[in-house]
C-alpha positions in Angstrom: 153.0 -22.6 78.2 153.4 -18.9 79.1 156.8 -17.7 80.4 156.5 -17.5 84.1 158.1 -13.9 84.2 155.3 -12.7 82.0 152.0 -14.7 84.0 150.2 -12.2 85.7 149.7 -15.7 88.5 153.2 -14.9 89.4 152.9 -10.9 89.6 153.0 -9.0 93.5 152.7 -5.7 94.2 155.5 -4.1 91.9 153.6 -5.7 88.6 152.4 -2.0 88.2 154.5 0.8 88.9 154.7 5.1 87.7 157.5 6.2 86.0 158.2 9.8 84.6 158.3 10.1 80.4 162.3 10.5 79.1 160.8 13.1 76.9 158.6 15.4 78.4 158.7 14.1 82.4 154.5 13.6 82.4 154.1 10.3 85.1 153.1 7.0 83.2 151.8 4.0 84.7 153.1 0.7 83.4 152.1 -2.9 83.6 155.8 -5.0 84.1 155.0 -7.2 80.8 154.6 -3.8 78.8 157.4 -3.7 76.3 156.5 0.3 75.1 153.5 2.8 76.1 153.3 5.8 75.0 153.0 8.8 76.5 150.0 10.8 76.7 151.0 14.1 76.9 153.7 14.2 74.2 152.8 10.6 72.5 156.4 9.5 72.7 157.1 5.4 72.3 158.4 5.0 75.8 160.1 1.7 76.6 159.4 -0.3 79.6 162.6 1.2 82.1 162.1 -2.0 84.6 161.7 -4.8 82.0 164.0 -7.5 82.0 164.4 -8.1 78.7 167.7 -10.7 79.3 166.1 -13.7 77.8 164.2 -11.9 74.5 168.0 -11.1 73.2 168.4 -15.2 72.3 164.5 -16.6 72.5 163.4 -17.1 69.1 159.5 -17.1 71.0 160.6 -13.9 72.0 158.3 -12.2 69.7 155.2 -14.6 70.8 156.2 -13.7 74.0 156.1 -10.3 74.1 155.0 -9.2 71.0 156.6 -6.8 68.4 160.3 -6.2 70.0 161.8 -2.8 70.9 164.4 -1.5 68.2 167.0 -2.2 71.0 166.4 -5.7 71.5 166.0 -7.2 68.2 169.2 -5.9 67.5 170.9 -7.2 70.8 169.2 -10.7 69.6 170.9 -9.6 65.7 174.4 -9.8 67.5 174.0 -12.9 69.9 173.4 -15.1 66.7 176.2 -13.7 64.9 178.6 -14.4 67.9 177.0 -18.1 67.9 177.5 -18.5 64.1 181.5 -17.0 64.7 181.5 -20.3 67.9 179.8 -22.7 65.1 182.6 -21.8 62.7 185.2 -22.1 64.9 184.0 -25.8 66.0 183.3 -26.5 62.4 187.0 -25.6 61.6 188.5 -27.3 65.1 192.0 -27.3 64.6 192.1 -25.5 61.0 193.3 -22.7 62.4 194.0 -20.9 58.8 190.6 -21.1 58.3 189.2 -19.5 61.2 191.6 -17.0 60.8 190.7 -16.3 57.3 187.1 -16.3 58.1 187.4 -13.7 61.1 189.4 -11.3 59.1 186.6 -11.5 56.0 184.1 -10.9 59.3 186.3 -8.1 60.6 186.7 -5.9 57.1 183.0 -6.9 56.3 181.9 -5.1 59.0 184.3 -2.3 58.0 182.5 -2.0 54.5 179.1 -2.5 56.1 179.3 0.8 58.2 178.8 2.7 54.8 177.4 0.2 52.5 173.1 -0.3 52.7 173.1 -3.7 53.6 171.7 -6.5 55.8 174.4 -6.8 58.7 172.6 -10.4 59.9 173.3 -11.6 56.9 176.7 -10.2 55.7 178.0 -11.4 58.9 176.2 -14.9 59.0 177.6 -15.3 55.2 181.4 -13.8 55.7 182.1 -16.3 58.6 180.3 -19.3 56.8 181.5 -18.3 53.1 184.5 -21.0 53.0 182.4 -23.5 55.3 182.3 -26.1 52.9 185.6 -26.6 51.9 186.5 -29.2 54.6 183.4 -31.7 52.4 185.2 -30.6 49.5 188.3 -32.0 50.5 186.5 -35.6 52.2 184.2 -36.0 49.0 186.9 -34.8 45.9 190.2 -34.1 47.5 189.9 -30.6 46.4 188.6 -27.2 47.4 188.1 -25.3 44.1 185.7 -22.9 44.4 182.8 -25.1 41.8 183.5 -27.6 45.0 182.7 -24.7 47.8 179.9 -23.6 46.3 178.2 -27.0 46.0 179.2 -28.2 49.3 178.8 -25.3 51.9 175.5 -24.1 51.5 173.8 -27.7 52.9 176.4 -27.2 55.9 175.7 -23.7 56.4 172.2 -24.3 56.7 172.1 -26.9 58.9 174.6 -24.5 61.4 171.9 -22.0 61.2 168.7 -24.1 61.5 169.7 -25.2 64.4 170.5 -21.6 65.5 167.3 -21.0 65.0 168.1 -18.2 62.5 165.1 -16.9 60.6 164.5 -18.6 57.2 164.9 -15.6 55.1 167.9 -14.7 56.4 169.1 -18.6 56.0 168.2 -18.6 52.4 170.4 -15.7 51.9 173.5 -16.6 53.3 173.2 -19.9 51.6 173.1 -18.1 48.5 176.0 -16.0 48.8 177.8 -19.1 49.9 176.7 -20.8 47.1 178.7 -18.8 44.5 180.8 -16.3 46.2 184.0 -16.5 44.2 181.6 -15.3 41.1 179.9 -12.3 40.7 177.5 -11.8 38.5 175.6 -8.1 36.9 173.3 -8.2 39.6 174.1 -8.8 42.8 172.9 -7.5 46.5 174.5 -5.4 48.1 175.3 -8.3 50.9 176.7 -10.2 48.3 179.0 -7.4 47.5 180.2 -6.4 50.8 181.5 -9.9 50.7 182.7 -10.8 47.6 184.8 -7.5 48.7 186.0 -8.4 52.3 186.9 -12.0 51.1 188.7 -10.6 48.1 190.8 -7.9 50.6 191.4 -11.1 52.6 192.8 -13.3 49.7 195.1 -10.5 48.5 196.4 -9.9 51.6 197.2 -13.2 52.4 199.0 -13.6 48.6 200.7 -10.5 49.5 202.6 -11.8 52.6 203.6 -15.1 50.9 204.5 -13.7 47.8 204.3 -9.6 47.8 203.2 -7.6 44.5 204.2 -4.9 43.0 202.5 -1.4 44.0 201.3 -0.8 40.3 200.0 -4.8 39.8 198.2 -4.2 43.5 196.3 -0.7 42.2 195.3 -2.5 38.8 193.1 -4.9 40.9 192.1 -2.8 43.6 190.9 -0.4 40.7 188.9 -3.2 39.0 188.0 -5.7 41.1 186.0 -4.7 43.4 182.0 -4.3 43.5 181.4 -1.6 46.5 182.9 2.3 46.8 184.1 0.9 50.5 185.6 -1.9 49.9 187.7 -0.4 47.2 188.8 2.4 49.9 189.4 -0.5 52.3 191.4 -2.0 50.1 193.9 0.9 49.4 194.0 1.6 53.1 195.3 -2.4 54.2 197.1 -3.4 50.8 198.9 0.2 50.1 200.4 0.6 53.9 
């Protein structure tokens, strides 16, 4: 079944209309289910100015719909379904409110390290909310939350949070992975992984730090060897030193 907005059976008299290139101001004609034409005097990608494109941000037909999406809209749809994984944590948690708070501030200096870092921000986001998600089937199934326990347990949970999301299955595979050992670090991780392994690591010292605060020399020798990304290290300094 075709979307209805998009079936030339429902179109009237506005389904064509002239609008004047951004670039060069030459008149274009467009069709309304036109994503992009381009232009023929300057051969600019022009996107559609009168397409409603409220529905492609969270249909995950979008791109059967309309075909290949406009840089803008695939990363609107990017940041809805990290704003519904943030909701799934949260009712995943319910009343654990350490948790979700814990998760949130891993999200929050993740995407602090992600602004310089080269990485994947569906998938650093996706994994720093999910990364302690198993820890509440740790606790049912051995009483403990270890990190061996974590890392068994929240990957099956984390998947079935973003299956049902309809996340893409690359970027699923991913996050699982990162959940699935990211207390551990090995020679050759992504750079997701790290951006992290980082923001959970700033996270966990801060925390320690307000229960039981460290000495300014014991805080620099971890900061200056712990950590797997040139950003996160400056984060670091910047929330643990002030």
């Amino acid at each position: 079944m075709q979307c209805p907005g998009q079936d030339s059976r429902y179109w009237d008299g506005n389904a064509i209309f002239e609008t004047e290139c951004p670039n060069c101001g030459n008149v274009m004609e467009f069709f309304k289910d036109e994503t992009r034409r381009r232009c023929k005097a300057c051969k600019q990608s022009v996107l559609n100015p009168k397409m409603d494109f409220g529905c492609a941000s969270y249909c995950p037909y979008a791109e059967q719909c309309l075909g290949t999406l406009p840089p803008e809209l695939v990363m609107k749809q990017q940041e809805d379904l990290i704003d519904r994984v943030a909701i799934e944590m949260k009712q995943y948690f319910g009343d654990d409110f350490k948790r979700i708070g814990h998760a949130t501030r891993v999200a929050r200096y993740a995407v602090q390290i992600a602004e310089t870092e080269d990485g994947n921000r569906a998938v650093i986001m996706m994994a720093a909310y999910l990364h302690d998600i198993g820890i509440p089937e740790s606790e049912r199934k051995f009483n403990n939350a270890a990190p061996k326990y974590q890392h068994r347990e929240g990957p099956p949970v984390a998947r079935k949070i973003l299956q049902r999301i309809r996340v893409k299955d690359g970027i699923i595979d991913e996050v699982c992975d990162i959940i699935s050992h990211h207390h551990t670090a090995g020679p050759d991780e992504s750079i997701n992984f790290k951006v992290v392994y980082d923001a959970d690591l700033i996270t966990n010292l801060e925390e320690k730090n307000k229960e039981k605060p460290m000495s300014e020399e014991k805080t620099k020798k971890i900061v200056e060897g712990s950590f797997l990304t040139p950003s996160g290290r400056k984060l670091a300094e910047k929330v643990l030193y002030i």
